[in-house]
N, C-alpha and C positions, 0 to 999 in steps of 0.2 A: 567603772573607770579602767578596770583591768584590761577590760573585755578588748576598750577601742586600741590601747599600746598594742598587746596582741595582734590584732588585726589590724597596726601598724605597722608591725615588726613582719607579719605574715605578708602584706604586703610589700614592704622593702627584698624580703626575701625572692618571693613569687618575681620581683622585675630584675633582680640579678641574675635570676636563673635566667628569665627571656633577655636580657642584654646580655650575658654569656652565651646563649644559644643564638643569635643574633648574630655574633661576633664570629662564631664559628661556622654558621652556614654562610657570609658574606666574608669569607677570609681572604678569597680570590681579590677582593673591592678593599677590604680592609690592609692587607699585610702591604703592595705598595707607597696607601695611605699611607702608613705610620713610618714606614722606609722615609716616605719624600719628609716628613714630618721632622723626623731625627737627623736627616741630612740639614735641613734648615735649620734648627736649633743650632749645629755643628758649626754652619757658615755664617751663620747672621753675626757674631759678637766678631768676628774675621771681615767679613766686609764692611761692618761699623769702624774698625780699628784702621781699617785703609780710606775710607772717608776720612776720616782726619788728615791724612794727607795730601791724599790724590781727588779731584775730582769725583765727583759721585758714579756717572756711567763707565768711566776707566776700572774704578773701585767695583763695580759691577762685572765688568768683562773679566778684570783676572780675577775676581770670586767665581764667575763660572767656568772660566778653563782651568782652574784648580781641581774643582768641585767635578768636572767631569773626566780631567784625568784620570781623579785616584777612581772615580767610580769605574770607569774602562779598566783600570790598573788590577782592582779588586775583583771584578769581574774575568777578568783573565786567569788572575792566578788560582780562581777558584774551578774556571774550567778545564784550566792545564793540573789541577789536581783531582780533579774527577777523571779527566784519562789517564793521569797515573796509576790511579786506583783501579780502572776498566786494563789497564797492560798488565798489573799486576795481579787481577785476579783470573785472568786468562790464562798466563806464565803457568802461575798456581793449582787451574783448578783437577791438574791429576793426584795432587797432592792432596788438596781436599776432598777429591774421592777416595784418595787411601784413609784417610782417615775416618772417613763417614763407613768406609768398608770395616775397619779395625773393631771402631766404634758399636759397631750391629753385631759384629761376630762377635763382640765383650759380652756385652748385652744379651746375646741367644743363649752364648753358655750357661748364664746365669737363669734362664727360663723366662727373660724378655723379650719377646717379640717384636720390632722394631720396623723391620722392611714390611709386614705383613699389613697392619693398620696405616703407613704410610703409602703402600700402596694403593689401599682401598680409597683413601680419600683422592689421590691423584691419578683414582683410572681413567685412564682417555678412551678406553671404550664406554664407558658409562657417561663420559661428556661429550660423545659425540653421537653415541644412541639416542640417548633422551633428547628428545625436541621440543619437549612440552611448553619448556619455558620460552622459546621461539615462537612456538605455537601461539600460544595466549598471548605474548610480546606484540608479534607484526602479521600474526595469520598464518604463518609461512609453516608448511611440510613439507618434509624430504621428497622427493621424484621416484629415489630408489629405496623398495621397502627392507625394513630388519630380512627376513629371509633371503631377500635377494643378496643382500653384504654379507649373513652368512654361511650361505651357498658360494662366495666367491672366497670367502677363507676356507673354506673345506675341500675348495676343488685346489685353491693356493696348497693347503696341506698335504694333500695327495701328491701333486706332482713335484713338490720338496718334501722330503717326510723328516728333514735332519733341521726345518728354521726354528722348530719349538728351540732347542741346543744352540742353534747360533746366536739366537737374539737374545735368551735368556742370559750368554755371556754379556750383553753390553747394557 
C-alpha cells in the first residue's frame, strides 16, 4: 500500500514540474492571459454594481472606457518611466565608468584581477572570429579568411604605430 501513495505523490510531483515547465516555456501565451484575467476579476463586481442602475449595455460602455483608460493611463506612465530611467542612465554613465574604473583599480591593489577575466569573456575578436556556431547554425562562412583580417590589422599597425595607446585609453 505504501508503494502506490508513493507513486502517487511521485506522480503529483512529476505533473507540477511539467505544468511549471509548461508555464514557463508558454509565458509569452500565458502572462497576457492572466493580465486580461485580473483585469476582469477587477471590473466584473464594477460593472455588476452599474447594472443596477443603469442599463446593461450603457453599464457595459462605461466599464470599458474606464477599463481602458487606466490601462492606456498605466501603460503610459510606465513608458514615460522607462525613458526616465534610459535619460538618466545616459546623464550617468561617465560616472558609472568612474566608478567601475575606481572599482578594478581597488580590486588590483589587492591582487584581484577584474578587467583581465572580464575582458576574456567579452572579446569581440573571439566573437567575430569564430564562426563555427554560424557555420553549423545556417552553413554560412566567412568570404574573407582569419589571415586575410589579420594581414589588414598588421598593415593597420604599421602605418599607425601609436592606435595600440590610443584605443587602449578608451
Amino acid at each position: 500500500m505504501q508503494e502506490a501513495g508513493g507513486g502517487r505523490m511521485i506522480g503529483s510531483i512529476a505533473t507540477g514540474i511539467l505544468v511549471l515547465a509548461l508555464l514557463y516555456v508558454a509565458q509569452s501565451i500565458f502572462a497576457p492571459l492572466i493580465f486580461s484575467l485580473f483585469v476582469i476579476a477587477l471590473v466584473w463586481p464594477c460593472q455588476a454594481a452599474l447594472q443596477r442602475w443603469l442599463p446593461k449595455l450603457v453599464a457595459l460602455l462605461i466599464t470599458l472606457i474606464v477599463t481602458m483608460t487606466v490601462i492606456i493611463a498605466i501603460g503610459s506612465a510606465v513608458a514615460w518611466g522607462f525613458g526616465k530611467l534610459a535619460q538618466w542612465l545616459f546623464v550617468n554613465a561617465d560616472r558609472f565608468q568612474a566608478v567601475y574604473v575606481d572599482w578594478t583599480n581597488w580590486l588590483e591593489e589587492r591582487g584581484l584581477a577584474v578587467a583581465g577575466p572580464l575582458a576574456d569573456r567579452f572579446d569581440v575578436a573571439w566573437l567575430v572570429l569564430d564562426a563555427s556556431l554560424a557555420q553549423q547554425t545556417w552553413d554560412w562562412r566567412p568570404t574573407t579568411s582569419l589571415e586575410a583580417i589579420l594581414e589588414e590589422i598588421a598593415q593597420h599597425a604599421e602605418a599607425h604605430p601609436r592606435w595600440l595607446e590610443i584605443s587602449a585609453a578608451l
